[in-house]
C-alpha positions in Angstrom: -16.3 -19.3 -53.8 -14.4 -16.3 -53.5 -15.4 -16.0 -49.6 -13.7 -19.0 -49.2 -10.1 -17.8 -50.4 -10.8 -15.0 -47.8 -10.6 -16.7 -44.8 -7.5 -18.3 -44.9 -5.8 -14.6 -45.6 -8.5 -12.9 -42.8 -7.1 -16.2 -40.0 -3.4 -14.8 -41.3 -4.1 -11.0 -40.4 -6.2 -12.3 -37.5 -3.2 -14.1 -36.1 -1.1 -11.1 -36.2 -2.7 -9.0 -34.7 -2.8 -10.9 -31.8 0.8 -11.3 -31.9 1.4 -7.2 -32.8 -0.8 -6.9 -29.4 1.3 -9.0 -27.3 4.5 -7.1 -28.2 3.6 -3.7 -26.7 4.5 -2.3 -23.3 4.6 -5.9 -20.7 6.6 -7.5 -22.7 8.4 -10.2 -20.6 12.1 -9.2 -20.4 14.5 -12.1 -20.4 16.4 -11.0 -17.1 15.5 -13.0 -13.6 13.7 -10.6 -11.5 15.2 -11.7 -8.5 18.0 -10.5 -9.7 16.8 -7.1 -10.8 15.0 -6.8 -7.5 18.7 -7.4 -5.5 20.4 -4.9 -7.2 17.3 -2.9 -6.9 17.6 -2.9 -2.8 21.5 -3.1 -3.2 21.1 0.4 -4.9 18.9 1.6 -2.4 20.4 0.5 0.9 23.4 2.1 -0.2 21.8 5.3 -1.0 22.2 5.5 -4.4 19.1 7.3 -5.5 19.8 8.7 -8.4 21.2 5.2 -10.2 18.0 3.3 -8.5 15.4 6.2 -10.0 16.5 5.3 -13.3 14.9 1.6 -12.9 11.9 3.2 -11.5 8.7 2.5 -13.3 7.6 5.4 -16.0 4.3 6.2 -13.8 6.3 6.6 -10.6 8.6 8.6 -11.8 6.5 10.7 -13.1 4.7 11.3 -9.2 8.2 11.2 -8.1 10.5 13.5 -10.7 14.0 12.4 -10.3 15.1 15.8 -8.2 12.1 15.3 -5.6 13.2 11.7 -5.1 16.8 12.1 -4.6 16.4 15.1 -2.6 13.7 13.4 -0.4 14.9 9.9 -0.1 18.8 11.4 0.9 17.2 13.2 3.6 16.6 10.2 5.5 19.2 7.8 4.2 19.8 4.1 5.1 22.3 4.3 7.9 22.3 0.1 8.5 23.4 -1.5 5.3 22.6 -5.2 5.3 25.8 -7.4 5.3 24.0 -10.0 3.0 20.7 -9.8 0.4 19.0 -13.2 -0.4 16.4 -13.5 -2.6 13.7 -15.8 -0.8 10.7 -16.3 -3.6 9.6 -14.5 -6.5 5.7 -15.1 -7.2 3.3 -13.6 -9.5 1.3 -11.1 -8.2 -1.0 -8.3 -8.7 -0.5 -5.1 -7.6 -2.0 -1.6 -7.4 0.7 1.1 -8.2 -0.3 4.6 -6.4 -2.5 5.7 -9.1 -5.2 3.1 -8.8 -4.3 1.1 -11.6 -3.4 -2.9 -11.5 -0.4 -4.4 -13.0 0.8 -7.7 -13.1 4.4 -8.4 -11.3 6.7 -10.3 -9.7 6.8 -10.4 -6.4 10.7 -11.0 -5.1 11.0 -11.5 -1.3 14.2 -10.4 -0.8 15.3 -11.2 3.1 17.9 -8.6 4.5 20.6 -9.9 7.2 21.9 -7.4 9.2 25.3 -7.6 12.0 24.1 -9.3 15.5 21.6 -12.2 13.2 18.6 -9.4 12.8 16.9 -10.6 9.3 13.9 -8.8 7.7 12.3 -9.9 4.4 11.0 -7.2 2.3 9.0 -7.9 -1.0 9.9 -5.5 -4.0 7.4 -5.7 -7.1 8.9 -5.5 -10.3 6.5 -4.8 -13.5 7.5 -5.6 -17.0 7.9 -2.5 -19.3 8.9 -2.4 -23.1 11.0 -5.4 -22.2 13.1 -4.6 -19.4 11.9 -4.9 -15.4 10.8 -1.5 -13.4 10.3 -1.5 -10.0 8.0 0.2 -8.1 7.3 2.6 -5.2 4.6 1.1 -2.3 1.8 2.9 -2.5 1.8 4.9 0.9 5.1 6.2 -0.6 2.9 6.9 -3.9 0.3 8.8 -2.4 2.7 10.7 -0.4 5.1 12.0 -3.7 1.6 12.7 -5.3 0.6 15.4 -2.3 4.1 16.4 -3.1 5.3 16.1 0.2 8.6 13.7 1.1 7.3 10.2 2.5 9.7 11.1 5.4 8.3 14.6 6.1 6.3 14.5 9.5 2.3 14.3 8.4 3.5 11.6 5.2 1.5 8.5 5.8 3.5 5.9 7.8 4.1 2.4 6.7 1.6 0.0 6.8 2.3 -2.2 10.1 3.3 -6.3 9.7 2.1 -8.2 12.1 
């Protein structure tokens, strides 16, 4: 009989447990990541490295130290800033981050519109992390902060083509 009073106590710790797992490092922030993704690109085509590092995901950052990435993203620096940012989609989506490792993400297709009606859509992923949205780095950009060389510097592995 005593087993019996046991369970209902082991379902209870059972229960949160589960919940204590589901509160660690994804958690789902509240903020659109469209949104998050805008201001993302907003940062960057406007060469604002060292404010868009800060929203960089924790393992990027950590291939791509905050001096290295300022120093090597202003040496080529956006010289065509897009006079509008729309936010197309945003899908789930896995994707590999540099190291090897799979996250889940949203994927924000954020199209650019530049002066004479020239529009490109680019997708930035952004990755849940203790709450709050992190974007991250492609990895051909990953790879090349890894060999510690700038993604820029002539031998860095280009961008993969879009056909």
């Amino acid at each position: 009989m005593r087993r019996l009073g046991l369970l209902p106590v082991l379902a209870v710790l059972a229960v949160i447990a589960v919940l204590a797992a589901g509160c660690g490092g994804s958690a789902s922030p509240k903020d659109d990541p469209g949104a998050f993704a805008s201001k993302v690109v907003g940062l960057i085509v406007h060469n604002k490295y060292s404010a868009v590092w800060e929203d960089l995901h924790p393992i990027d950052q950590g291939v791509a130290p905050f001096g290295e990435y300022v120093g090597c993203e202003t040496r080529n620096p956006v010289i065509a800033v897009p006079r509008s940012v729309k936010v197309m989609s945003v899908n789930d989506e896995s994707v590999g981050i540099g190291n090897g490792k799979f996250l889940d993400s949203k994927a924000v297709d954020v199209r650019l519109g530049f002066a004479g009606g020239f529009k490109v859509t680019h997708t930035v992923h952004v990755v849940a992390d203790h709450g709050k949205w992190k974007w991250i780095i492609p990895s051909w950009r990953f790879r090349d902060y890894k060999a510690d060389r700038c993604p820029t510097d002539p031998g860095s592995s280009p961008p993969p083509t879009q056909s």
